[in-house]
KOLFI-504608 format. One record per atom (N, C-alpha, C): x, y, z; residue number from 1; atom name. Coordinates in pm, 1 decimal, always signed. Example, Ala and Ser with C-alpha at 12.3 -4.5 7.8 and 13.67 -1.06 7.14 Angstrom:
// residues 2
> xx	yy	zz	miba	bami
> +1319.0	-569.0	+780.0	1	N .
> +1230.0	-450.0	+780.0	1	CA .
> +1320.0	-330.0	+780.0	1	C .
> +1285.0	-225.0	+708.0	2	N .
> +1367.0	-106.0	+714.0	2	CA .
> +1290.0	+3.0	+787.0	2	C .
// end
This chain:
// residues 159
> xx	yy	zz	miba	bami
> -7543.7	-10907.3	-2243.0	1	N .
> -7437.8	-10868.2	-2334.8	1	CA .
> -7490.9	-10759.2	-2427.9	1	C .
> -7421.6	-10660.5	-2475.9	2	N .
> -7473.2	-10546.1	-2542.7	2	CA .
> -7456.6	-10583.4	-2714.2	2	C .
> -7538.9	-10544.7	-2742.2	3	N .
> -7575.0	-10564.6	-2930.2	3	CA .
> -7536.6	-10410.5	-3002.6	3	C .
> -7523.6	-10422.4	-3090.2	4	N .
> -7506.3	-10328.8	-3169.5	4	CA .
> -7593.7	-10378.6	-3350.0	4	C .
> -7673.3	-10302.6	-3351.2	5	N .
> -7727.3	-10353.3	-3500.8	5	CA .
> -7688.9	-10218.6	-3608.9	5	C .
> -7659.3	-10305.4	-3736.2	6	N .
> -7650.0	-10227.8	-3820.8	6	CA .
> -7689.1	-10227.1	-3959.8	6	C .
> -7772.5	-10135.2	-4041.3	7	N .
> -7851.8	-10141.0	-4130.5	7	CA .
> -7742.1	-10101.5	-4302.3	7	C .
> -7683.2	-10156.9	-4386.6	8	N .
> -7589.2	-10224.2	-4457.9	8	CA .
> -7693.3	-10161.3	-4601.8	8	C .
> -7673.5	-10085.8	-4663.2	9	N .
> -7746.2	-10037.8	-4773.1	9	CA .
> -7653.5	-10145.7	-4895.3	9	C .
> -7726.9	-10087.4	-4989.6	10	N .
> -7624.8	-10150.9	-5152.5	10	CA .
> -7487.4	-10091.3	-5201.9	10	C .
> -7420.2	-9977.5	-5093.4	11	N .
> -7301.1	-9948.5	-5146.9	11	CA .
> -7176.0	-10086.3	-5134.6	11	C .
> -7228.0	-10168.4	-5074.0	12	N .
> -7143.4	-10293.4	-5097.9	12	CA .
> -7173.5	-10407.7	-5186.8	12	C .
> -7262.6	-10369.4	-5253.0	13	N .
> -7344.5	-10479.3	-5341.1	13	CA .
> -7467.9	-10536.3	-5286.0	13	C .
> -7554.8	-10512.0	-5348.3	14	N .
> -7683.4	-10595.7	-5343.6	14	CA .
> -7711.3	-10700.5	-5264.8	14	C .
> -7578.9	-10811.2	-5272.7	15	N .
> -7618.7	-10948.6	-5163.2	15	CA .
> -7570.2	-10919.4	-5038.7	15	C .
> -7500.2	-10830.7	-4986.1	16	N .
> -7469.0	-10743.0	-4879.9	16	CA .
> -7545.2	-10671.5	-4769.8	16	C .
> -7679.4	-10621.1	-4875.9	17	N .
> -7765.8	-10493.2	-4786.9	17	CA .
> -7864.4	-10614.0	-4724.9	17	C .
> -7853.0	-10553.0	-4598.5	18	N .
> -7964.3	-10551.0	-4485.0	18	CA .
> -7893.7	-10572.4	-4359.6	18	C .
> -8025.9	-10633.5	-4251.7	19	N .
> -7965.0	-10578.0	-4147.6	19	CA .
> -7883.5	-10681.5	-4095.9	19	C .
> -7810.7	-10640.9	-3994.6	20	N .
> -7657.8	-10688.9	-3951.4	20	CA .
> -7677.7	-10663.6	-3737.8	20	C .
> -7666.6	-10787.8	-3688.5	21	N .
> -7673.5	-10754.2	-3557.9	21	CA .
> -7553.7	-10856.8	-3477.8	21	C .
> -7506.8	-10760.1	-3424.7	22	N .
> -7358.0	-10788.6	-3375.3	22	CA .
> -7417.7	-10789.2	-3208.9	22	C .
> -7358.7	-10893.8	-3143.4	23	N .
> -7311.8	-10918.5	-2974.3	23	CA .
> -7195.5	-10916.4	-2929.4	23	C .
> -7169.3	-10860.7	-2781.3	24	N .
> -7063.8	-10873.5	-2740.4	24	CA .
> -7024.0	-10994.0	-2674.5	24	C .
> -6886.5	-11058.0	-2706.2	25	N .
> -6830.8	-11177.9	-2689.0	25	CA .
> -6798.3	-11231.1	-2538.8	25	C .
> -6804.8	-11334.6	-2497.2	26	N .
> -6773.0	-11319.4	-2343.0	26	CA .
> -6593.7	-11301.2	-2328.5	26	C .
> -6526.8	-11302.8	-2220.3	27	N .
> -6406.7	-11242.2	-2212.6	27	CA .
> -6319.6	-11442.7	-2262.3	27	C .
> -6394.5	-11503.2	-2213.7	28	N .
> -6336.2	-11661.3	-2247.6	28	CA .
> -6379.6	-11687.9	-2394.4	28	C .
> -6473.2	-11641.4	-2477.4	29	N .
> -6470.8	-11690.2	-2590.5	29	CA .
> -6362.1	-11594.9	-2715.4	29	C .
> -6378.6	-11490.1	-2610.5	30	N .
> -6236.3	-11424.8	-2751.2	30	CA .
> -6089.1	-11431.4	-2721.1	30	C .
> -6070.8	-11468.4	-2566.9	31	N .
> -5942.6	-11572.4	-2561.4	31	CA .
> -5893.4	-11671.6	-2619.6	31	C .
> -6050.4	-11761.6	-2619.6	32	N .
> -5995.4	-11898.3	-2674.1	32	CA .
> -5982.2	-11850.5	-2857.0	32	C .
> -6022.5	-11769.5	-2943.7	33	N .
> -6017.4	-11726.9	-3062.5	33	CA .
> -5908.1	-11679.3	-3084.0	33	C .
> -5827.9	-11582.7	-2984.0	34	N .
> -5704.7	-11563.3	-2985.4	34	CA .
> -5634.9	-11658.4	-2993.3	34	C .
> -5620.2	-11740.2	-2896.0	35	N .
> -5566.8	-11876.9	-2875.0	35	CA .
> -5510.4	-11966.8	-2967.8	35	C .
> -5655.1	-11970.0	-3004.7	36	N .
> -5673.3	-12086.9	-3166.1	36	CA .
> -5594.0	-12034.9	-3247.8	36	C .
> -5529.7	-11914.5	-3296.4	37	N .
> -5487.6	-11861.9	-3393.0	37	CA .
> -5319.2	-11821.9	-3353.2	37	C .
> -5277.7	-11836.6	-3204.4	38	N .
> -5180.4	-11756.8	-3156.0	38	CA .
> -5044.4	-11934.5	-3190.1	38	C .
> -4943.8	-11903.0	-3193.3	39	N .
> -4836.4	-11983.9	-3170.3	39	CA .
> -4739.5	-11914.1	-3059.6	39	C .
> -4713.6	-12011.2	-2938.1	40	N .
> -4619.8	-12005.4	-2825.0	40	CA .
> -4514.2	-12064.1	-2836.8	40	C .
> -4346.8	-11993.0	-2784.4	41	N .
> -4289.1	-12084.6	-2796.5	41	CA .
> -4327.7	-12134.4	-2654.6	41	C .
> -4292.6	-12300.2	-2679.2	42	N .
> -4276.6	-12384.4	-2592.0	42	CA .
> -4238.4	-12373.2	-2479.6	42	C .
> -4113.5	-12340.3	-2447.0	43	N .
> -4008.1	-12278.8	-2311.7	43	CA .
> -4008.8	-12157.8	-2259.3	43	C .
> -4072.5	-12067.2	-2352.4	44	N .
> -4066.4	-11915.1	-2310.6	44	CA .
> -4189.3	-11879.6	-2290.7	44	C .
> -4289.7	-11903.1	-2412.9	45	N .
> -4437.7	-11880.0	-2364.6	45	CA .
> -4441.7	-11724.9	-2432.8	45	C .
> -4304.8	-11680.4	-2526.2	46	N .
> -4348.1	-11568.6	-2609.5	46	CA .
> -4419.9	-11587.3	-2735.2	46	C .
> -4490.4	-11512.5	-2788.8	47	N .
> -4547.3	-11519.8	-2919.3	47	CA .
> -4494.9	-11553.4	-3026.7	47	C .
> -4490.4	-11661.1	-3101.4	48	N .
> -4374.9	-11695.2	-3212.0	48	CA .
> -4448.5	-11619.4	-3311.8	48	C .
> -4613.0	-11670.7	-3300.4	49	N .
> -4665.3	-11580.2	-3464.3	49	CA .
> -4816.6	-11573.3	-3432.9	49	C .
> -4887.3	-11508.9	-3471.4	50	N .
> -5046.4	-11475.7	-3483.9	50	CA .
> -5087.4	-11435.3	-3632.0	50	C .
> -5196.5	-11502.7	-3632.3	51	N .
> -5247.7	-11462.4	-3763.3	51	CA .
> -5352.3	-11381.9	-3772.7	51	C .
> -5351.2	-11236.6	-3711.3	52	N .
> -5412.7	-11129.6	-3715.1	52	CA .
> -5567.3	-11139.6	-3750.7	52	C .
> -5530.9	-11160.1	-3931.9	53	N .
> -5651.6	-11170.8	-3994.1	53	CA .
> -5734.6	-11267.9	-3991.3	53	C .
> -5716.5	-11393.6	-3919.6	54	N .
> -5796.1	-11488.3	-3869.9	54	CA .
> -5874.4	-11470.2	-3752.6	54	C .
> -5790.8	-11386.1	-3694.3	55	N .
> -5879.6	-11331.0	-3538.6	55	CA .
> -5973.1	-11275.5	-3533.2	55	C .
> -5948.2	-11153.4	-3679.9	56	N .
> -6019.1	-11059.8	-3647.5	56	CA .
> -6147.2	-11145.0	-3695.3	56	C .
> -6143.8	-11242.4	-3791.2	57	N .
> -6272.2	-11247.1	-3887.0	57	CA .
> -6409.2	-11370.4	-3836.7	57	C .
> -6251.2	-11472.2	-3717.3	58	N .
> -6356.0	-11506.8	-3604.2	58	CA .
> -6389.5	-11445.7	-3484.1	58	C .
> -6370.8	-11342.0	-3488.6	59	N .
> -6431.5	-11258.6	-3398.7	59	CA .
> -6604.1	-11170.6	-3460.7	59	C .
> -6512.6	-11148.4	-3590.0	60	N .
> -6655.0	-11058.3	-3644.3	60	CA .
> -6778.9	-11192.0	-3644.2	60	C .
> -6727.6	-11348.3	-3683.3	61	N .
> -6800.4	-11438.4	-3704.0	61	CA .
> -6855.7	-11481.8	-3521.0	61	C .
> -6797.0	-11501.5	-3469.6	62	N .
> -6836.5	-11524.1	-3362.7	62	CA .
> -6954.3	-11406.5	-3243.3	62	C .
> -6947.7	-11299.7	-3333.0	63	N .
> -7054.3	-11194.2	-3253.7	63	CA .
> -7160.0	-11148.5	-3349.3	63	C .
> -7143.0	-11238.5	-3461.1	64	N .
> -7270.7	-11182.5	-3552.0	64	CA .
> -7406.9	-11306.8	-3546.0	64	C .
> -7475.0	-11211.1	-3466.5	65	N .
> -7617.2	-11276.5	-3456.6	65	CA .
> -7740.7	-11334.9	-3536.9	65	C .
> -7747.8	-11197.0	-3628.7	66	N .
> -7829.9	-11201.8	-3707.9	66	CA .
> -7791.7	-11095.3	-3837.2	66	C .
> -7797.9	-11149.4	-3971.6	67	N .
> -7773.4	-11118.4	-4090.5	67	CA .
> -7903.0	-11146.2	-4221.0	67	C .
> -7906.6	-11059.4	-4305.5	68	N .
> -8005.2	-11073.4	-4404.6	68	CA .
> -8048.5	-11271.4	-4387.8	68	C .
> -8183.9	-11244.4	-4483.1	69	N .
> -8203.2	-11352.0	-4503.4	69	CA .
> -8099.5	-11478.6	-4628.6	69	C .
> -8048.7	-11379.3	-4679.3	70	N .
> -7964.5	-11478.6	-4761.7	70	CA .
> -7830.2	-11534.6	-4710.2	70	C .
> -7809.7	-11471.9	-4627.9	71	N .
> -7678.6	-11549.1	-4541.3	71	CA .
> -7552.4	-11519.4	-4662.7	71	C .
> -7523.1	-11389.3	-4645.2	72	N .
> -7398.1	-11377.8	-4725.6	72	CA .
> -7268.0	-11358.1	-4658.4	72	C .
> -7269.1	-11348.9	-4531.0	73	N .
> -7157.2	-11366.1	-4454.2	73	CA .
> -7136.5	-11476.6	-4391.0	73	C .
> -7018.6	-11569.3	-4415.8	74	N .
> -6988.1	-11653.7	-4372.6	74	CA .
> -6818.4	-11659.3	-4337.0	74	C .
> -6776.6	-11773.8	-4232.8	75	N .
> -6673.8	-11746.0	-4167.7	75	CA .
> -6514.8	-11810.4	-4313.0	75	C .
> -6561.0	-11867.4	-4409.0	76	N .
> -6506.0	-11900.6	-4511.4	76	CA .
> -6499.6	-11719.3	-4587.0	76	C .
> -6598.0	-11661.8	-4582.6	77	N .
> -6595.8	-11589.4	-4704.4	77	CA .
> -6522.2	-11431.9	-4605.0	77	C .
> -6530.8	-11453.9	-4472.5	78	N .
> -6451.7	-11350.8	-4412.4	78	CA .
> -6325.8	-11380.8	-4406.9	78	C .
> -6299.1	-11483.8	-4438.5	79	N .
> -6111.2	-11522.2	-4456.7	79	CA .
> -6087.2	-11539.7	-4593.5	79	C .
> -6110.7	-11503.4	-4722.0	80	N .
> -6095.3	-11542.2	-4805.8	80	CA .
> -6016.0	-11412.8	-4862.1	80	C .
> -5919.2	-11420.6	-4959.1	81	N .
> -5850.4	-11329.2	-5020.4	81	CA .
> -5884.5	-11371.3	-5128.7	81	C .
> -5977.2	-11394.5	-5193.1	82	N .
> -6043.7	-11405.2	-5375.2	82	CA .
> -6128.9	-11319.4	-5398.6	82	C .
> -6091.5	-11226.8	-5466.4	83	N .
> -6213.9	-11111.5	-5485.2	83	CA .
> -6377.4	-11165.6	-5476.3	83	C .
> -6332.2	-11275.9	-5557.0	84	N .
> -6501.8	-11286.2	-5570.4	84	CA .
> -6577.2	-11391.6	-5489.7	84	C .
> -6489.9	-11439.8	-5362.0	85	N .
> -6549.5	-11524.1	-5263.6	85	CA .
> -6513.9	-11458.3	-5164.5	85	C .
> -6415.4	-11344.9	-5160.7	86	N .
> -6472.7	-11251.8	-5049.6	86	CA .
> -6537.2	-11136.6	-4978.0	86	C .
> -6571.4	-11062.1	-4902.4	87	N .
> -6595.5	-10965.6	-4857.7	87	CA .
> -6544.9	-10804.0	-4917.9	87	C .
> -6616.9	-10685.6	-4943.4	88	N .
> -6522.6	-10631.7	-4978.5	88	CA .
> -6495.1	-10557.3	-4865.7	88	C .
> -6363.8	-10485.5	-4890.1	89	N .
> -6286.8	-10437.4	-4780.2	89	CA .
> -6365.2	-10331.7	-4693.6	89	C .
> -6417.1	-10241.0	-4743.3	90	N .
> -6532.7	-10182.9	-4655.8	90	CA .
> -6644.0	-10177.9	-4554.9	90	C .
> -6655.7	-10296.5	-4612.0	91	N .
> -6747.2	-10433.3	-4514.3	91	CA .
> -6687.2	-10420.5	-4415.3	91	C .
> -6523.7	-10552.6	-4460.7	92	N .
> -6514.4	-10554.4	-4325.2	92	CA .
> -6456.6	-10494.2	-4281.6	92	C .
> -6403.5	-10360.0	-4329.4	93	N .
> -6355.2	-10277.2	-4159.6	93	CA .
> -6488.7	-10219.1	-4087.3	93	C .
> -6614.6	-10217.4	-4150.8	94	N .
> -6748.1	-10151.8	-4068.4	94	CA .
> -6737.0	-10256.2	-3985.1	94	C .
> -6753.0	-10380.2	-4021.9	95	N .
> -6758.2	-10480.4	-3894.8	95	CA .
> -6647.8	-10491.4	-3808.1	95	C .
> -6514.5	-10490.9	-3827.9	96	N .
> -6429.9	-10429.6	-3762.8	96	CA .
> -6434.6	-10339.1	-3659.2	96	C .
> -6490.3	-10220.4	-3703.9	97	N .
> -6531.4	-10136.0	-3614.6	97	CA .
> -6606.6	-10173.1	-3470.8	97	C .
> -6729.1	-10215.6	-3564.9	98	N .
> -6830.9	-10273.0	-3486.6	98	CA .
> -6785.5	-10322.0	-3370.7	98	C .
> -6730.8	-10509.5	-3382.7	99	N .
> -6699.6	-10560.8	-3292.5	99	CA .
> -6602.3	-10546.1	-3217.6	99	C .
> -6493.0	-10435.0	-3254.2	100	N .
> -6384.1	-10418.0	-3176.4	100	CA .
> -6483.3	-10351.3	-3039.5	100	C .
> -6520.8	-10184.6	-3087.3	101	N .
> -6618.2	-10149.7	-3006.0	101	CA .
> -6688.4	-10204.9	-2916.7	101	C .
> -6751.4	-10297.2	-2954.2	102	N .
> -6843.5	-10429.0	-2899.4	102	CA .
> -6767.8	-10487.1	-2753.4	102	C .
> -6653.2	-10552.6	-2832.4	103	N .
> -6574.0	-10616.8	-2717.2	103	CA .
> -6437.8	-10533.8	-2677.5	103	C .
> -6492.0	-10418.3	-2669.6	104	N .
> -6388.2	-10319.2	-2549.2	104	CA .
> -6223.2	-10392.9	-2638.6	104	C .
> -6275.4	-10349.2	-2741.9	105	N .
> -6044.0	-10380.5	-2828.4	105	CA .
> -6019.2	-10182.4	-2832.1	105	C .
> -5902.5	-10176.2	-2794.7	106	N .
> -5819.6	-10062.1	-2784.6	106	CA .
> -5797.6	-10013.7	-2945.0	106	C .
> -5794.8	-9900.9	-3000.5	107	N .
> -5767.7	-9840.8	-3102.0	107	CA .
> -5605.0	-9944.6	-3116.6	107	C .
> -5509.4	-9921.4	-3013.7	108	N .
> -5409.8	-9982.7	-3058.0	108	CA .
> -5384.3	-10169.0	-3065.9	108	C .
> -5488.8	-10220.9	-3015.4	109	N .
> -5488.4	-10362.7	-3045.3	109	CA .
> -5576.8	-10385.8	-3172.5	109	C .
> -5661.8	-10301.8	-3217.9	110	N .
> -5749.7	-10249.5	-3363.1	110	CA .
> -5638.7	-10237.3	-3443.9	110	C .
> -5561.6	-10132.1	-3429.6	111	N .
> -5437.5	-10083.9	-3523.1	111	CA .
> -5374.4	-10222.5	-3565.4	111	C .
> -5356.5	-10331.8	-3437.3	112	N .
> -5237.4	-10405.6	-3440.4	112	CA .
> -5315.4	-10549.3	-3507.8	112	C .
> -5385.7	-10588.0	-3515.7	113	N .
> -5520.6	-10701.4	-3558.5	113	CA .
> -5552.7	-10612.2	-3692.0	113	C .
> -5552.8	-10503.7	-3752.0	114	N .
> -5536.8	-10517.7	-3902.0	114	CA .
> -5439.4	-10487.2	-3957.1	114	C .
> -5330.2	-10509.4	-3897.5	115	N .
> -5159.7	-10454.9	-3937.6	115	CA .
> -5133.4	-10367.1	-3936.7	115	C .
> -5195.7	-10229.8	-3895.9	116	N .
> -5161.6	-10090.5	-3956.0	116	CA .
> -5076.9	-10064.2	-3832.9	116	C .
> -5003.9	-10144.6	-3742.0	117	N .
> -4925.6	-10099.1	-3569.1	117	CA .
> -4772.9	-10113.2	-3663.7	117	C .
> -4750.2	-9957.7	-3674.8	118	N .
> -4567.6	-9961.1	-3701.3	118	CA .
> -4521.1	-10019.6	-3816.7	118	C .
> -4593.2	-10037.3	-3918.9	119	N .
> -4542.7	-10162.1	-4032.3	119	CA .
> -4574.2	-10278.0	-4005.5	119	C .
> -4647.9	-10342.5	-3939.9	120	N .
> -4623.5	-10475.2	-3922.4	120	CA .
> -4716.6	-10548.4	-4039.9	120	C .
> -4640.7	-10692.9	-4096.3	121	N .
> -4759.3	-10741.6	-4144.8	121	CA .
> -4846.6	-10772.4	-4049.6	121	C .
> -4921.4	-10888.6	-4122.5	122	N .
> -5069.1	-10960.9	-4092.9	122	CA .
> -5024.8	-11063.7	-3970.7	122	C .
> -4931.6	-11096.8	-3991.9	123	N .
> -4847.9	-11199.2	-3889.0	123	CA .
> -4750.6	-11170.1	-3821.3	123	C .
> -4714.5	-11163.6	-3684.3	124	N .
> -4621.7	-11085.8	-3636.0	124	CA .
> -4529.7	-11239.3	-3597.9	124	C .
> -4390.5	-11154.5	-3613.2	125	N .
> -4298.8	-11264.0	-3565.7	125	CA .
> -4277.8	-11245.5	-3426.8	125	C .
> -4205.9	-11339.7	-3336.5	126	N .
> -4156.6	-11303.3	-3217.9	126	CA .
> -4017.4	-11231.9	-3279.6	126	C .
> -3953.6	-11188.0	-3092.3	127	N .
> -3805.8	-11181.2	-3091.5	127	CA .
> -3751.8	-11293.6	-3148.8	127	C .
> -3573.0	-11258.8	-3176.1	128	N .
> -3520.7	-11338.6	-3142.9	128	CA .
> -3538.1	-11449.5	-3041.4	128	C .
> -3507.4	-11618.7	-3060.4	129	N .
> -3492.0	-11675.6	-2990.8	129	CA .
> -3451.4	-11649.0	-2840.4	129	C .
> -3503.5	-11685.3	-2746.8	130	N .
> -3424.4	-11660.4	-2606.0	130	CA .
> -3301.6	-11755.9	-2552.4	130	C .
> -3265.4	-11902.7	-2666.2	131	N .
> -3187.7	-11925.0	-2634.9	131	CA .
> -3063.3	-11907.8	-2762.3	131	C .
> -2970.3	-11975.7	-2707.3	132	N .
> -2825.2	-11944.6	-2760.4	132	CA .
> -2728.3	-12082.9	-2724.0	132	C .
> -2708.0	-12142.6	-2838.5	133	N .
> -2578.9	-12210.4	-2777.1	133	CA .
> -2450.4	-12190.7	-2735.9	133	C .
> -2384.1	-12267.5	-2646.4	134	N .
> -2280.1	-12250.1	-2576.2	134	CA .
> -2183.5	-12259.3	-2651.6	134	C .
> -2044.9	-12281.4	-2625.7	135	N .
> -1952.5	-12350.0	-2673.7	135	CA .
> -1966.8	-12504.2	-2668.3	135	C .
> -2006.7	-12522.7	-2571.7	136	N .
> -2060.9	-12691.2	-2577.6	136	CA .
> -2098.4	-12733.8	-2678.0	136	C .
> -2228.0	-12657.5	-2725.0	137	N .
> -2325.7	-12687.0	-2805.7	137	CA .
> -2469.0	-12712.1	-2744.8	137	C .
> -2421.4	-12758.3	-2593.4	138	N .
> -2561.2	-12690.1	-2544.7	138	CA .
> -2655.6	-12592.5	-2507.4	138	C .
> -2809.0	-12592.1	-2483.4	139	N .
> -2858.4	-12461.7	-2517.8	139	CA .
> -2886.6	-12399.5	-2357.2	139	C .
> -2821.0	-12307.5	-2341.0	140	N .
> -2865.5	-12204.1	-2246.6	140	CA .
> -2976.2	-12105.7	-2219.9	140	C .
> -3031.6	-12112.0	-2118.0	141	N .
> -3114.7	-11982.9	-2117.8	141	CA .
> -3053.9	-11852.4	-2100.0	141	C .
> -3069.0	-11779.8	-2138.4	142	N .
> -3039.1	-11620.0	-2104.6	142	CA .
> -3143.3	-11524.9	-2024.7	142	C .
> -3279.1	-11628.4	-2006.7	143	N .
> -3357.1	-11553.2	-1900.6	143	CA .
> -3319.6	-11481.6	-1790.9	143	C .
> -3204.0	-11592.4	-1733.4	144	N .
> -3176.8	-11521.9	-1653.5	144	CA .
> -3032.6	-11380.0	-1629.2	144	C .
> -3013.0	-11352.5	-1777.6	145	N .
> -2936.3	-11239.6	-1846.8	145	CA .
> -2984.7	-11106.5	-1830.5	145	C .
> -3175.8	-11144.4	-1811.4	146	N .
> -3261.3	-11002.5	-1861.1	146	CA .
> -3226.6	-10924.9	-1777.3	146	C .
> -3272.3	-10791.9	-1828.8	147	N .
> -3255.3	-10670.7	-1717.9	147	CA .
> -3422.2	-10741.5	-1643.4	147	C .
> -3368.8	-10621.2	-1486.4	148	N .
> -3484.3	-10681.5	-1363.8	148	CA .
> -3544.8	-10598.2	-1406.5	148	C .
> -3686.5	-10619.3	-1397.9	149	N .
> -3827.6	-10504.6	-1391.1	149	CA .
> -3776.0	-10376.5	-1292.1	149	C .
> -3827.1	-10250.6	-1349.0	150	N .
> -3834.5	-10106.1	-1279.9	150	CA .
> -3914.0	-10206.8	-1173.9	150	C .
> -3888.7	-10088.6	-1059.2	151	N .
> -3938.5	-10089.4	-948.4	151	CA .
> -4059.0	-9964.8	-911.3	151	C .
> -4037.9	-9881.4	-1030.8	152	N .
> -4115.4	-9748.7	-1042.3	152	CA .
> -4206.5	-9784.8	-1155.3	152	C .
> -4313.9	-9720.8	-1077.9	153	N .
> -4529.2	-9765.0	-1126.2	153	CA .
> -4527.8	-9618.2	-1140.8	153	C .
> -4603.1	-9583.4	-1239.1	154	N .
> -4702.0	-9481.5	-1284.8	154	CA .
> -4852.0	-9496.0	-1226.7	154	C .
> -4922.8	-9434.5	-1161.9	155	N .
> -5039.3	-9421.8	-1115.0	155	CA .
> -5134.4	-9292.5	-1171.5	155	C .
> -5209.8	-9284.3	-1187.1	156	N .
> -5312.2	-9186.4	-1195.4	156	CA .
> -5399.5	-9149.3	-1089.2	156	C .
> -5479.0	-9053.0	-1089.9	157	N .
> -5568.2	-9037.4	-975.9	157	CA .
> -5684.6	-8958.0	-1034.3	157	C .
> -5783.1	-8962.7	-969.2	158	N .
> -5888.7	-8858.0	-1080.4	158	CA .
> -5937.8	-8764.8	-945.6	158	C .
> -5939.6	-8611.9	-945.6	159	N .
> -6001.1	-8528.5	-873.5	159	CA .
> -6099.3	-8558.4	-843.2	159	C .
// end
């Protein structure tokens, strides 16, 4: 697995500086981190909600190897929104960086894991519900309402 180390001076404060060594995650341990944090609906299996900023910060926690001797990063103090029990913001987008890099995340799943994708907050909602009641009052699917998938693929080719 590939490392990335990084050397953390005092522009973040004093209990901050030193060195910092980040690993890359296996493809099953940042699923299941997704996972842990993701809500499904039940019947549809679309995304009801994610909590972005939990992902990202067990992710940064889950690939950091080795940190100063005082142990000032911890997976409490990377989720914390209290100035003074957490991280400052600079921090963690360097680590941000880091581990996105690390574990092959897309500028636009980066964008979308610190909210900056289109407005979104920190938590994304799903669609609308997929169902609908009837006149009955019972609930229908409309799955089978959707438009069908194109039949037309985009391909690339390289000279």
């Amino acid at each position: 697995m590939r490392t990335e180390t990084v050397i953390v001076g005092e522009e973040f404060g004093r209990e901050f500086a030193g060195k910092y060594v980040f690993q890359e995650l296996t493809w099953a341990k940042r699923n299941r981190i997704i996972q842990k944090y993701t809500k499904y609906h039940s019947l549809t299996g679309h995304v009801v909600s994610s909590d972005y900023v939990a992902i990202q910060a067990e992710t940064i926690w889950a690939s950091l190897k080795e940190q100063p001797p005082q142990k000032p990063i911890t997976l409490e103090r990377l989720l914390s929104e209290d100035p003074e029990k957490g991280i400052p913001i600079g921090l963690g987008e360097l680590f941000s960086q880091i581990v996105n890099r690390l574990n092959n995340i897309s500028q636009e799943e980066a964008a979308f894991l610190s909210g900056r994708s289109e407005g979104k907050g920190q938590t994304q909602q799903s669609q609308p519900s997929d169902y609908a009641k009837n006149s009955g009052g019972h609930q229908t699917s409309s799955l089978n309402n959707q438009p069908k998938p194109s039949n037309s693929s985009s391909s690339s080719s390289t000279s």
